[in-house]
C-alpha positions, 0 to 999 in steps of 0.5 A, a space after each residue: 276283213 281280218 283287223 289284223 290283215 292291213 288294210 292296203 287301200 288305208 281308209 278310201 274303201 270305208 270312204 268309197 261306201 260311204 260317198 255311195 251312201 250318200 249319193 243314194 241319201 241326196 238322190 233321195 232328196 232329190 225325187 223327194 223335193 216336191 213331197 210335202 212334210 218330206 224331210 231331207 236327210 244327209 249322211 253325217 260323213 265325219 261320224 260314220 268314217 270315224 265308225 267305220 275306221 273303228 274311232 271313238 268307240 265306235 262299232 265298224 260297219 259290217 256285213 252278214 257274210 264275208 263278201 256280202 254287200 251291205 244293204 240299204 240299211 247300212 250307216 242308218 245311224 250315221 243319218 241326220 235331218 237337214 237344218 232347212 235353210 228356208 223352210 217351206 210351207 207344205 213341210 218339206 226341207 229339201 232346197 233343190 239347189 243344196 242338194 244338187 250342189 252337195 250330189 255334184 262335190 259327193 261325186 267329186 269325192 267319190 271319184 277321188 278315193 277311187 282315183 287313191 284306189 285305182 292308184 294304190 292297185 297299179 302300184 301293186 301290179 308293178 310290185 308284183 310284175 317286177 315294174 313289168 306295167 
């Protein structure tokens, strides 16, 4: 996107890739939990939205080529190693439980900015159809 070209949608389609992100990380996790040594990982989201919206000297994410969609690799910085609430013996710091209660709220989350995204396009159509639904 051109930065001078507003964004009409404001931050919800940074966010929307983002809880995409995060859904693929706590998947993860989850076909994970009974892999020894594994460490669960989580997307540090208040880190790569600020990034993404260009915040704190941060780099946007972007793609190779207009239109593209990014790649497993994307937000690969904005990744970090779960503090293990009860660590295991085998090595592995998945808790099944935290991660299918923080993959019920990302969806949650996901659905809202979806939900603004939606919204904000119905409001376009009307403008543009002169309130014609």
């Amino acid at each position: 996107m051109n930065p001078a070209t507003p964004n009409l949608f404001g931050i919800h389609t940074q966010a929307l890739d983002l809880w995409q992100r995060r859904t693929e990380v706590l998947a993860n996790n989850l076909a994970n939990a009974d892999t020894p040594g594994y460490l669960a990982r989580d997307v540090d989201f208040r880190k790569a939205l600020a990034a993404a919206g260009g915040a704190a000297g941060g780099v946007a994410l972007e793609t190779d080529a207009p239109g593209q969609i990014a790649g497993a690799g994307r937000s690969a910085e904005a990744l970090a190693y779960r503090v293990p609430t009860q660590p295991s013996l085998d090595g592995n710091t998945v808790d099944a439980q935290v991660e299918q209660a923080a993959f019920a709220a990302n969806g949650v989350h996901y659905q809202a900015s979806l939900s603004f995204i939606t919204a904000q396009i119905r409001m376009l159509r009307m403008a543009i159809n002169g309130g014609q639904g």
